[in-house]
C-alpha positions, -999 to +999 in steps of 0.1 A: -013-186+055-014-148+057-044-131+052-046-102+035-076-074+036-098-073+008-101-037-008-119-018-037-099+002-060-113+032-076-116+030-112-095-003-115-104-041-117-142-037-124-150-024-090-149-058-072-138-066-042-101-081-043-071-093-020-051-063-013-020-082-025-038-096-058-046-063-067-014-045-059+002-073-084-021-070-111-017-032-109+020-026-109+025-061-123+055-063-093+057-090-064+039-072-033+063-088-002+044-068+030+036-040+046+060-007+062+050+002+095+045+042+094+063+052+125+093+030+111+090+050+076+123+073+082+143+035+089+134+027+051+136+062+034+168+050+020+154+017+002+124+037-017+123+043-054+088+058-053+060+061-038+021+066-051-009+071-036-036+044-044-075+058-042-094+030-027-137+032-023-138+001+007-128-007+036-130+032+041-124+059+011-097+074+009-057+068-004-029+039-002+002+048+003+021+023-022+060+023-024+083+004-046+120-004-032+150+000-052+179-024-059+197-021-022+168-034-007+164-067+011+136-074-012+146-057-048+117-043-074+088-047-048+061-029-037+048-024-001+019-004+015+021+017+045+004+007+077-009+027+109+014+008+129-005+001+161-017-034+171-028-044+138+007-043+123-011-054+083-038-029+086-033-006+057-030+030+063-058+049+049-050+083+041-082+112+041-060+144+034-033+144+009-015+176+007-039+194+028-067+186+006-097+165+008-102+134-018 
């Protein structure tokens, strides 16, 4: 069974703590299928359709990077989040700066 981290989203689903892949499904209302190491970003640049940026209030505060792929995919009309991709390869990638500007 994977196990998935349990986040807060800001402003959505009452505050509660949630599984990072229920929420992402309740949200976008799309199958969430795993995660997109950031250092192997430029391999899937082809596949995305878009990307959003997710505030979140726990683990840390701060952004998810969210994408959806498009039809050429392996996986078509799913989201995935963007990880740190160190040792921890499911360990979402928390974003403090977007743009140059502080959330």
């Amino acid at each position: 069974m994977m196990h998935h981290s349990r986040v807060i989203f800001k402003n959505r689903l009452r505050g509660r703590k949630i599984s990072l892949k229920k929420g992402l499904e309740i949200i976008y209302q799309l199958p969430f299928t795993g995660f997109i190491r950031s250092d192997k970003f430029w391999w899937w640049r082809n596949y995305i359709d878009w990307i959003k940026y997710l505030p979140i209030e726990y683990p840390s505060k701060g952004m998810l990077m969210v994408v959806r792929l498009n039809l050429d995919s392996k996986d078509p009309n799913t989201i995935r989040v963007v990880t740190t991709g160190g040792i921890d390869k499911r360990k979402p990638q928390v974003l403090k700066k977007l743009f140059r500007k502080e959330l």
